[in-house]
N, C-alpha and C positions, 0 to 999 in steps of 0.2 A: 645615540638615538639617531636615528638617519637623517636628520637632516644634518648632520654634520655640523657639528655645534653650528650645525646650523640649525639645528634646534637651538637656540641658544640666547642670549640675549642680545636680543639684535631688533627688528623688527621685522626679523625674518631676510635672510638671505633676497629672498624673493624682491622684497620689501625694498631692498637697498638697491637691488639687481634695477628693479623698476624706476630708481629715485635715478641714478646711473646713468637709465637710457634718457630720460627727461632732460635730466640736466648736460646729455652730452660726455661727461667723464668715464675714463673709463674705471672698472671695476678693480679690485682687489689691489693695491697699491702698485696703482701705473705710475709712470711717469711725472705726467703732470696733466692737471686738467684742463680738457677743449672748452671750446666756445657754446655756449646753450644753444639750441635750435629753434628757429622762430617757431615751428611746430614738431614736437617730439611725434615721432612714429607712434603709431599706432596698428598692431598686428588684428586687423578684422577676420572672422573666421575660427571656428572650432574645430575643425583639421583642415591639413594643408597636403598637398601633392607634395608622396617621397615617405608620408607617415603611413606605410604598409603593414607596419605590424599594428597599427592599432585602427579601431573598425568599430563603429556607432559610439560615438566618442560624443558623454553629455557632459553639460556643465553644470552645476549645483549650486554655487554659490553666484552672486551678484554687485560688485563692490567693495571697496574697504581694501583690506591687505589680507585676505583668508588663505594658510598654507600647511604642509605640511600634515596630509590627511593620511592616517595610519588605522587600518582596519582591527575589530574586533577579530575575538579565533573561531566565532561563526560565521563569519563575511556577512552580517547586516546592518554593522554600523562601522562610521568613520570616525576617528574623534581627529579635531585640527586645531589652529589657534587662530585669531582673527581679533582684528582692530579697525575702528573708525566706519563697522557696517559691513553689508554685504550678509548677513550669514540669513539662510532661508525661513522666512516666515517668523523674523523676530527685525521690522526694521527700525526697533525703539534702541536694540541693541547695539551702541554703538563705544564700544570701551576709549578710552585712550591710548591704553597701551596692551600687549599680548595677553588675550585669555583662552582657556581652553573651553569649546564647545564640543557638542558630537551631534554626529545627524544622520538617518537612513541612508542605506544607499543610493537611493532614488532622490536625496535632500529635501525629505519627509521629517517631522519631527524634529527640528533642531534646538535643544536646549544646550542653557550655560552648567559647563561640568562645573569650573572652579570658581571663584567665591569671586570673584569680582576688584579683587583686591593687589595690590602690586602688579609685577610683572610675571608672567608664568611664559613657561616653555616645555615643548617636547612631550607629547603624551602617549600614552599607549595603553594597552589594556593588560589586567592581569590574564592569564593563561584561563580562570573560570569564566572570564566576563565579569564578574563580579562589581569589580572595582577599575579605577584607572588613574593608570601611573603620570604624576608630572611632578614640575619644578616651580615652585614661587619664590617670590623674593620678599610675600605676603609678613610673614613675620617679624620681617625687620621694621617695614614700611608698607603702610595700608596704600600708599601713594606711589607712584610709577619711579621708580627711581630716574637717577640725574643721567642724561646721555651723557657720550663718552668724548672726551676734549679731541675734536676735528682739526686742531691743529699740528696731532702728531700725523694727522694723515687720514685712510682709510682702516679704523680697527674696529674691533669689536671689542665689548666688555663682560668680561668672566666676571660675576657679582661673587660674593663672598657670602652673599646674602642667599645666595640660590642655593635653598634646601629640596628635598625629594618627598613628596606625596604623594597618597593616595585618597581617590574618596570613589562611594557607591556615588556610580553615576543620576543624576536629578537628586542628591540631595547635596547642596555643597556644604550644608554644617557636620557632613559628615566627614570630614579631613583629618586623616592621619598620619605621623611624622612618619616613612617608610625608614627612616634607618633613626630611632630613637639614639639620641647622643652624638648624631654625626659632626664631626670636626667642623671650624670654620674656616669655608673654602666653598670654591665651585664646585659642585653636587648638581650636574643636571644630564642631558641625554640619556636618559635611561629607558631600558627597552629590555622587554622579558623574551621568554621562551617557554614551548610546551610543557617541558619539564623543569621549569621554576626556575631557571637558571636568567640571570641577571647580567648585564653590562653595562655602564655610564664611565661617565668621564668626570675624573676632579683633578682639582692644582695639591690636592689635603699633601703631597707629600714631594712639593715645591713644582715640578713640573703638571702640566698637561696630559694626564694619561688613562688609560681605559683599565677601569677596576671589573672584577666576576665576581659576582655572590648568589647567593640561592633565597629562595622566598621559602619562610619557615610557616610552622603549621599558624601563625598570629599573621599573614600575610605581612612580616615586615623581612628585613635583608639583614642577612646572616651571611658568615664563610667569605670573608669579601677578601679578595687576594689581586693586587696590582699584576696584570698583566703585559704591560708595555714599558719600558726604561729607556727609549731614547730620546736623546731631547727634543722639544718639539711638539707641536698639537697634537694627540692623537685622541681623535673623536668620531660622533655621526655612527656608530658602531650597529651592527645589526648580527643576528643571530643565521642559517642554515635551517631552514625545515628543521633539519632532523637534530637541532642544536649543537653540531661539533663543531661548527665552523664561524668564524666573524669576518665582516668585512666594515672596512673604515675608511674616513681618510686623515692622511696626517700630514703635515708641514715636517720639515726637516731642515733648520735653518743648520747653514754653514757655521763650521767653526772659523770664531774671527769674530769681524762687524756686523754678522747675520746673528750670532747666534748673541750677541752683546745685544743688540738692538732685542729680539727676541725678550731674552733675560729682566732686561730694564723695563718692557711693558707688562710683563708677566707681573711682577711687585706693585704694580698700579691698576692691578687687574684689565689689564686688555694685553690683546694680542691682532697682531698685523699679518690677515689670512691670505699673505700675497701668493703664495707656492705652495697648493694641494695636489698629492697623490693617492690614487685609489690602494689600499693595502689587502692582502687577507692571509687566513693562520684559523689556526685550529685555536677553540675556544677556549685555552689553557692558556695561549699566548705562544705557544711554539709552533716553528716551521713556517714561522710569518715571512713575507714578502709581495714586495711592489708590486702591483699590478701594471699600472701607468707610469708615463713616461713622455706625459705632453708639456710639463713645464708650464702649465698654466692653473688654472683655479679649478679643479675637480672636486666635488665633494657628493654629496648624497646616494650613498651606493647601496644597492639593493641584490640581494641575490636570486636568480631566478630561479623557480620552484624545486628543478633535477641541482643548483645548487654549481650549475659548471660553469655559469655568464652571469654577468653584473651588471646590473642598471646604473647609472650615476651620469651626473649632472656637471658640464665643464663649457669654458670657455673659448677653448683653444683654436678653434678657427675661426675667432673674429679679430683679427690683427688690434682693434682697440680694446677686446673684453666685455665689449656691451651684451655679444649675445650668447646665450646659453643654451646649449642643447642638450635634450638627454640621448645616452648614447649606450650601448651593450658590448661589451669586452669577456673574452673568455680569463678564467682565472688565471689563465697563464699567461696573459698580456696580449694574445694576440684575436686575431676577427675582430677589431677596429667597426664597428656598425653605427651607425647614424640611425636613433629612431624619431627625433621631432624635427620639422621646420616650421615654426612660425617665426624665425628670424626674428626674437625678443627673448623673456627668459620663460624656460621652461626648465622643472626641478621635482624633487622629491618623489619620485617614482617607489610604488610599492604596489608588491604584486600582492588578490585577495587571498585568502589561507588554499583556494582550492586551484590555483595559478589559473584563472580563467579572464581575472580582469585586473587593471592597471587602474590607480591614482595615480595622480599628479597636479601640481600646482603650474601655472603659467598667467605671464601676464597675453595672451591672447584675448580675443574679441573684447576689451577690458573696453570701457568710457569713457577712460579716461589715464592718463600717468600713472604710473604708481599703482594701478588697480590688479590685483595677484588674484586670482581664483582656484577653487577644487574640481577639478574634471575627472570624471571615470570611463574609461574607451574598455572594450572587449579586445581580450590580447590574441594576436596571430601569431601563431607559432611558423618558422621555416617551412615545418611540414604540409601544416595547413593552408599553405597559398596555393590559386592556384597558378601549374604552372607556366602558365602565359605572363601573369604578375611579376611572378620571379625572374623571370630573366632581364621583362623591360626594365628590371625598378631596381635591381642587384648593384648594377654599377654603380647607382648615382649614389650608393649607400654605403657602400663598404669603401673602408680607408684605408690604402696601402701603409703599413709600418715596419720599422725595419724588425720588431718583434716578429711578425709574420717572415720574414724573408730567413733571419734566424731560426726559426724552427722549423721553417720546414726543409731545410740546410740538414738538422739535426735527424731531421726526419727518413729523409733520402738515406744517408749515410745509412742510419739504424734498419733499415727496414731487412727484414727477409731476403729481398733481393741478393744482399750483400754476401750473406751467410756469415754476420759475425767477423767478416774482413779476415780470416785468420793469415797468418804469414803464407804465403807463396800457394793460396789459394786464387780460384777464380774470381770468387765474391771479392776480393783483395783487388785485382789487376780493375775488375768493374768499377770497384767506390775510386781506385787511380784515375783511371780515365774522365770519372764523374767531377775529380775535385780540380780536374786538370780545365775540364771546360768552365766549371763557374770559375775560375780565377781568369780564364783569357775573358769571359762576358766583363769580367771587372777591369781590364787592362793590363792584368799582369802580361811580363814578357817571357818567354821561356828561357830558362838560365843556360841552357850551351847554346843559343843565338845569343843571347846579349855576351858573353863570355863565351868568344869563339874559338881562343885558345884551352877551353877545358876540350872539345869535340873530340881531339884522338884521346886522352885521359878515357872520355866516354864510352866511345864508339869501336876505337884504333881503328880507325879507319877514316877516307876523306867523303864517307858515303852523307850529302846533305841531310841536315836536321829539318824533318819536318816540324810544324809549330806544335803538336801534341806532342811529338816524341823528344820533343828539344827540353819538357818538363821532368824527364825522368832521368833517373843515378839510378842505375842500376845497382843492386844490394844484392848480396849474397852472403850467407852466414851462418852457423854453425848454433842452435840451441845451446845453451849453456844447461840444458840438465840432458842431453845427448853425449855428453865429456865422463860420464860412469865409466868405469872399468868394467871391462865384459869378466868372464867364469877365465879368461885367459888372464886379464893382468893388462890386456890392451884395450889403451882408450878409444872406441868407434870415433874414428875421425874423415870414413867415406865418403865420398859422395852419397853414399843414401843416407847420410842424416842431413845432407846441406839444404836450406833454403833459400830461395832467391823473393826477391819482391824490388819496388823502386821507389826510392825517394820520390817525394815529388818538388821541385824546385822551381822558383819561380821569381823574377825582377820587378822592380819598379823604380824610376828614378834614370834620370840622365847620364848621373856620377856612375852608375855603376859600370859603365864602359872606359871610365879612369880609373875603375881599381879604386875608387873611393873608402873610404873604411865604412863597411856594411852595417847595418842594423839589421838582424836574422829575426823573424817574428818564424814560431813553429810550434808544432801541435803533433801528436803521433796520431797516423791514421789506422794502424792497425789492430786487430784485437786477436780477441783467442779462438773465433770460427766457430766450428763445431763442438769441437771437443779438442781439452787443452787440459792438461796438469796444471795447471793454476787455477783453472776451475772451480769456485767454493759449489756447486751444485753435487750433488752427492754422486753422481752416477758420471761427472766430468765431461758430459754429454746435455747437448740442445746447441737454440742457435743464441749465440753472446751476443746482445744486440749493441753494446758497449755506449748506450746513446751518449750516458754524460762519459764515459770512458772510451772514445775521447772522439767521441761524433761531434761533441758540445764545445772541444777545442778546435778541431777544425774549422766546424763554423763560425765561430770565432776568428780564426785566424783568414777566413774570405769574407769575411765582413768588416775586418780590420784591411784589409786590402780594398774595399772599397772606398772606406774612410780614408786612406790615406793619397788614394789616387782623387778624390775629388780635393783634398788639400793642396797636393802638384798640381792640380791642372789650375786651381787659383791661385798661386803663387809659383811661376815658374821658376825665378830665382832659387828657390827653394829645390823644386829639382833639378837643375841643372848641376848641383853641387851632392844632392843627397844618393842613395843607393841602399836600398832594403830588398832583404833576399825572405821570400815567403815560404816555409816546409812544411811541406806534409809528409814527418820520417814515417820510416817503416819498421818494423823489428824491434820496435821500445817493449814489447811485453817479452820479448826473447834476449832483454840486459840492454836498451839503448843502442843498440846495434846500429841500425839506421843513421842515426844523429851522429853518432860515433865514427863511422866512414865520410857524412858530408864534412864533418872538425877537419877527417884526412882529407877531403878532395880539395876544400878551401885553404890549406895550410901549404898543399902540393901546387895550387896557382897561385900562391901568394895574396892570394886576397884576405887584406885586413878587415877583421869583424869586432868594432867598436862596442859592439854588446848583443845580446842574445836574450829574447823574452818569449818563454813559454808557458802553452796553455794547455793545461791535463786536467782534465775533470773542471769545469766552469760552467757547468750546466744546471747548478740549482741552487742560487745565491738565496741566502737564508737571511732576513733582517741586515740586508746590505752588508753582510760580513765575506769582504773577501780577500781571502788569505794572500798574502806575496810575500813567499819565501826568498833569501838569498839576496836583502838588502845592503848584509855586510859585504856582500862582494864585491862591491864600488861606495866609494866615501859620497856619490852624489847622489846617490838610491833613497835614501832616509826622507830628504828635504822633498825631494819630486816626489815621492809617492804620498807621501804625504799632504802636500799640495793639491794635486789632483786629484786624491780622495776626496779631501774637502770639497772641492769644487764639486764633484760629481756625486757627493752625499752619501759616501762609500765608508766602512770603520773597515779598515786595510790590517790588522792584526799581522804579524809577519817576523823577519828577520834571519838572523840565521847564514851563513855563508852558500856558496853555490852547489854545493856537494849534495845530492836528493835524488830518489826515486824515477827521475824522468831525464826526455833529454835534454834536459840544460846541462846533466854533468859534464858532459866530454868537453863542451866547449870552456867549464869553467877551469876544469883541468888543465888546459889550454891558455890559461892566463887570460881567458874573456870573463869580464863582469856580465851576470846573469840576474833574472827572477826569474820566478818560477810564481806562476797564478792558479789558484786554490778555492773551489765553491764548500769543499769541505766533505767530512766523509759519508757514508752512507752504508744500509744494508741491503744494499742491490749490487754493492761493488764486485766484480767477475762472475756476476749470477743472469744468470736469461731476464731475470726480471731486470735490467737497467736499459728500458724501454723511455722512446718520444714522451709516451705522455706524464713522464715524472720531470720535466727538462721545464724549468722557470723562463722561459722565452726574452722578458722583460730583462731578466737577472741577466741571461745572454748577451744584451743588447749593451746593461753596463759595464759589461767586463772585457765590449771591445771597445765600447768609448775608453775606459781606462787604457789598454792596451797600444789601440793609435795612438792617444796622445801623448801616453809616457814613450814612444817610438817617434814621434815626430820632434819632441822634447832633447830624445839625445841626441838626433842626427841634427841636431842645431846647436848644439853644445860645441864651443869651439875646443878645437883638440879630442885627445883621449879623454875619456873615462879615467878615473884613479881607482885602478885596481887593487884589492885587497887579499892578501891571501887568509885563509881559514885559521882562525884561533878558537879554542875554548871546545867545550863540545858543542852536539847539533842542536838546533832551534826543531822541537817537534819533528817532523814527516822530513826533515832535510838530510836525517843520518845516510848515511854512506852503506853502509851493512843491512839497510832495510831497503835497498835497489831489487830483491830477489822477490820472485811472484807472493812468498810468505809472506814477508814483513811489509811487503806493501798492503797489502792486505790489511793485514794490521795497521796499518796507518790510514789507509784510508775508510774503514769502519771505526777507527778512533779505540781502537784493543791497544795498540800500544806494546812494547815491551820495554824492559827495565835494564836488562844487560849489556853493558857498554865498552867494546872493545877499540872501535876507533879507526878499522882497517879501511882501505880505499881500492875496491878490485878495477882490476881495468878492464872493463867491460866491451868496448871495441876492439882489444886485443883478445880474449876471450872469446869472443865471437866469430873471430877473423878467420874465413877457412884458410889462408895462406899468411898473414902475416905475420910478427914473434908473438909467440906465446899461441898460437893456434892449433899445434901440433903440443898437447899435455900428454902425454902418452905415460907417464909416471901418473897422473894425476894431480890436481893441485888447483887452488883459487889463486889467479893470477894477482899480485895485487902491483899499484900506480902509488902505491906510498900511505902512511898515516896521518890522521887527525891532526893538530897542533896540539900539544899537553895529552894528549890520549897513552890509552894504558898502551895501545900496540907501538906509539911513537917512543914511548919509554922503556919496552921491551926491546926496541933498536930494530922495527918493521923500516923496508927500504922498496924503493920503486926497484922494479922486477921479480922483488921475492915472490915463490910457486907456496900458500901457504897446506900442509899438506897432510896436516896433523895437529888433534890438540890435546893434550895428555892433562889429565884432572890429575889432584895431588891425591886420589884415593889410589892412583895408579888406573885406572883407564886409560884407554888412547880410543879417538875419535877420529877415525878418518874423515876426510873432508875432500874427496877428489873432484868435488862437486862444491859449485854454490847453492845447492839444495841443499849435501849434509852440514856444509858450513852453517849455513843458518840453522836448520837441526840442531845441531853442535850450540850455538849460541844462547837457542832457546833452554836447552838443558841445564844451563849454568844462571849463577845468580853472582850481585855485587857481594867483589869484597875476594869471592872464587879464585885460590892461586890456581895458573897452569902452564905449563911450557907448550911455545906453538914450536911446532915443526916447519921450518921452512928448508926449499932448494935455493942457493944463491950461487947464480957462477958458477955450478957443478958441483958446490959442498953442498951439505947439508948443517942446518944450525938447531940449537937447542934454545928456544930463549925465552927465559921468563917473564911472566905476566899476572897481575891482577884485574880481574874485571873490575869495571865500575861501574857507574849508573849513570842510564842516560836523561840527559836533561827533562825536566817537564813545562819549563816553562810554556 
């Protein structure tokens, strides 16, 4: 119900909000409370300068604690709840504790909906008008129940008693149970939609969470199905115009003493609303995710009528909590907007069915402490200001967030401009130059100045490194599906198959001019361009806008660069000893190419790299789920990531050795502990459609807090890392064999496959127009060795085998002079399949038998 359990038993958020500033204290479980005020503020005034989108703003109510006003689906009435007076043209009415009234728009007509009895909360209309929806606690107790013990602090009380009604409005003997049988438990927030479809919030199945059901032809609730399982509030629920969509807010206490504390009031029915965030998801409960990200008390969120920005109510820039503004957020977390100032509380915002006018509760022009009232303003749309308005009034209103700075990071990269970044394009060498100057605005240094011994490696030459060119490694490289055998038998290995493009490299830190042992944070910058054989669009052709592939890891990875440089510049100790090297590889959709030559240039200067964290695809975090792969590949992976998930209210799912689809492999190759970071899969994966506006901004923003801190976490770890080599099969998306445009594919659409052979290609060799294994002219999948326990390790697969052949026991032979037919080859076979692989070793040739098996699912 929007007010976010705050509909709820309470006295009304408002209510408390108001008792707060009175008394001094701050709101939702601060610290500790202040000193009372010889005279509590009082906000005089029915708008304030800065409130531009709202315009002939009346007030309706007069008194009391009246909140929480939710219109009918003809926009002529409001119903709200109210206590101790105030409500218009009734001032005999004065309850004790929360009842539900309604009253015209104009606050004409105001009668008592609900019976007068217990505590009620949260009301709303059914979709006819007919009837209207609320909660009492009437039937247990005619009498207001007992408030809630103030010595665990600031909570609220989930009653057990709070059941869900209905009644035809002006008769309240007309009351009926809306879900006949319902369990005992908290039943309340409940709010409909045009087409019958239902939301509320109960504890019925131990936690706090938002259930869906439909209104049957007896207008009571049917088809009720739990939409939300993480632990934690999730309330305040509202419906989308067009009912697909919900938006809420929800608590997410930490695992540990958060979620203990949590736990232990929940069985005593309350809960401690110290840490709300705005959420939204489609109305099934799927493709849910954060919106906010203020760390402070947000709740009452409202969708605006096109259903792309949210209204809701938060505390977050009053350093004590006292004051509450309502404010407008795009769903994807960012345009940060300010739309109230009375500097007191102001809440419950809800637009009327035709989006022309705005409710809201505030203790404005009040007479007194504690005094909440119902306001209706006509809503201003962007459009309709005019524009002399807009410009003066824009700044003081809009709130820079690093959500905004992240997207449109994500934005830039993806756009047209770029053409899909393809390898050794123009659009490529553009989004380089482009990712080169946001890292120097951030303070990166360019890595052959700071490392002035790489400069002939780079250049061969003593020609000085300017600050932009001092960012790039030059890359050059050979397509791995250009290695075919032509009609002749000879593999094209000219220069007109080679591509060139440039790393982008880049320092931070003091150490790194001692050669310190590096922390490599990197992301690929490159995609498929125009038109690419990896392509899933049918025609292989448009532009690949790659946002979350991997526009969404870059940004990331210069957002994480600024997080870490504002951590150096407050603790210099820290850098003087530290050295983190930032990538933006190139040639990761052409086999890790890129990443695969920087493993060569760091290994050729001797620069030790303590661990390697990469970000491929983090651009649309789904119910805080974000994947990190490749924790087995240091024994100290497990505890830290897990640590600062917690902390950052992240479910980290992961595992898996360093071995996967991107460029963490070369370096794990290389005996460096890696992760590898995962928003998960998607059906826009290598399609034109994986466009800016499907990129979770907010999700972005946690996945580089994660990112810095587990990065500033090792380089403070004294000594090495305790590296792990690979045992067992892969953990999901981490296999080895699924590195090729195919099977990535399939892993990052979540298709998956079953057949598990184990092999390990060497992919920067492979790619290398001059180095071993560059010149295949027999044909053949280079491979770097096998799995641990894998069926190729057990067939006797060895670093340098050319694998070049794979013969079924029905007798076929399957050429593979390609990692395109190899995986072909792979996909054709099932567990359990005997085969002999063909390999060259050392100038022989071998024969060596094999069983496929099956790849892990966990």
């Amino acid at each position: 119900m929007g007010s976010t359990a705050l509909c709820r038993p309470r006295s009304s958020l408002a209510s408390a909000a108001a008792a707060v500033l009175a008394a001094g204290a701050t709101l939702l479980g601060c610290s500790s409370p202040q000193k009372s005020p010889d005279s509590p503020t009082l906000a005089q005034g029915i708008h304030f300068p800065g409130e531009r989108h709202l315009r002939n703003v009346r007030q309706l109510t007069a008194g009391g604690t009246n909140a929480e006003a939710y219109w009918s689906y003809d926009g002529q009435w409001l119903t709200f709840q109210a206590k101790g007076g105030g409500v218009p043209g009734l001032p005999s009415s004065k309850p004790e504790c929360d009842q539900i009234y309604r009253m015209r728009v104009d606050g004409s007509k105001a009668e008592l909906v609900s019976n007068g009895l217990g505590r009620t909360t949260c009301s709303y209309y059914l979709p006819k008008d007919d009837r209207i929806l609320f909660s009492s606690t009437h039937a247990s107790d005619s009498k207001c129940p007992a408030e809630p013990d103030r010595s665990k602090g600031y909570v609220w009380p989930t009653y057990h008693s709070y059941q869900m009604y209905t009644v035809e409005p002006g008769k309240p003997d007309s009351i009926l149970p809306f879900e006949p049988g319902a369990p005992s438990a908290y039943n309340a927030e409940a709010v409909t939609c045009r087409d019958g479809s239902v939301v509320f919030t109960s504890d019925r199945d131990g936690d706090l969470d938002l259930y869906v059901g439909k209104l049957d032809s007896f207008g009571s609730l049917t088809q009720i199905k739990r939409v939300t399982k993480t632990p934690g509030y999730d309330g305040g629920a509202f419906f989308s115009q067009d009912c697909k969509k919900l938006v809420w807010r929800a608590s997410r206490p930490a695992a540990g003493k958060e979620r203990e504390d949590y736990e232990s009031l929940l069985k005593n029915q309350l809960v401690r609303p110290s840490k709300m965030e705005i959420w939204t998801g489609n109305a099934d409960g799927s493709n849910a995710h954060q919106v906010t990200a203020l760390n402070a008390a947000s709740f009452a969120p409202y969708f605006t009528p096109k259903a792309d920005r949210i209204l809701f109510s938060s505390n977050f820039e009053d350093p004590k909590g006292r004051s509450f503004a309502i404010y407008s957020i795009r769903t994807n977390g960012t345009g940060l907007e300010r739309i109230t100032y009375s500097g007191v509380f102001d809440g419950f915002p809800m637009f009327s069915p035709d989006g022309k006018k705005l409710a809201f509760s505030s203790n404005r022009n009040g007479k007194a402490p504690r005094e909440t009232n119902v306001f209706v303003a006509d809503w201003v749309d962007e459009d309709q200001e005019p524009k002399e308005q807009r410009s003066s009034d824009k700044t003081t209103s809009l709130i820079p967030q690093a959500a905004d700075r992240y997207w449109s990071l994500v934005k830039a990269l993806s756009s047209s401009q770029f053409e899909g970044r393809g390898m050794g394009s123009k659009g490529l060498e553009e989004a380089e130059a482009f990712t080169i100057r946001e890292l120097r605005l951030r303070g990166v240094e360019p890595f052959f100045s700071t490392f002035r011994d790489a400069r002939l490696e780079w250049v061969k030459s003593t020609t000085p490194v300017t600050p932009e060119e001092g960012f790039r490694q030059h890359v050059q490289i050979r397509p791995l599906e250009s290695t075919r055998p032509d009609t002749e038998g000879l593999t094209r290995t000219g220069h007109s198959n080679l591509l060139t493009g440039n790393n982008v490299l880049g320092t931070l830190g003091r150490g790194c001019s001692k050669r310190a042992p590096a922390i490599v944070l990197g992301a690929h910058l490159d995609h498929l361009g125009l038109e690419h054989s990896s392509s899933l669009e049918s025609s292989k052709k448009g532009i690949h806008h790659g946002a979350d592939d991997n526009a969404s890891g870059v940004a990331a990875l210069i957002e994480a660069a600024q997080a870490i440089q504002l951590e150096l510049t407050k603790n210099p100790k820290i850098s003087a000893k530290a050295c983190f090297i930032f990538a933006a590889f190139t040639g990761e959709e052409s086999g890790v190419a890129g990443s695969g030559q920087t493993v060569a240039l760091l290994q050729k200067l001797k620069i030790p790299v303590k661990a390697m964290l990469n970000m491929d695809m983090v651009g649309r975090l789904r119910d805080n789920r974000l994947i990190v792969f490749g924790t087995d590949s240091a024994s100290e992976w497990k505890d830290w990531v897990s640590q600062e998930c917690q902390e950052l209210r992240l479910d980290c799912p992961g595992g898996g050795d360093g071995y996967g689809p991107s460029d963490h492999m070369p370096f794990y190759a290389k005996g460096v502990p890696v992760v590898h970071l995962f928003t998960g899969p998607h059906a826009d994966y290598h399609r034109s459609s994986d466009t800016f506006e499907k990129i979770n901004a907010t999700g972005g923003v946690q996945v580089t807090s994660f990112v810095s801190r587990l990065a500033l976490r090792a380089a403070l770890f004294p000594g090495a890392l305790h590296y792990q080599k690979p045992t067992g099969k892969p953990f999901l998306s981490s296999t080895p064999e699924s590195s090729s445009p195919e099977a990535t594919h399939q892993n990052r659409t979540g298709m998956g496959q079953s057949a598990f052979l184990g092999t390990i290609p060497d992919y920067a060799q492979m790619t290398s127009p001059t180095g071993p294994g560059g010149d295949t002219t027999q044909g053949g999948v280079l491979l770097s060795g096998a799995r641990a326990d894998s069926p190729a390790e057990k067939a006797g697969i060895r670093a340098g085998d050319l694998l070049f052949e794979i013969a079924t026991s029905e007798g076929q032979k399957i050429s593979t002079p390609t990692l395109r037919e190899f995986m072909g080859a792979l996909r054709s076979l099932k567990p359990g399949d005997h085969v002999i692989l063909g390999v060259r070793r050392e100038g022989a040739v071998l024969q060596l038998p094999a069983t496929i098996g099956t790849r892990s699912k966990e």
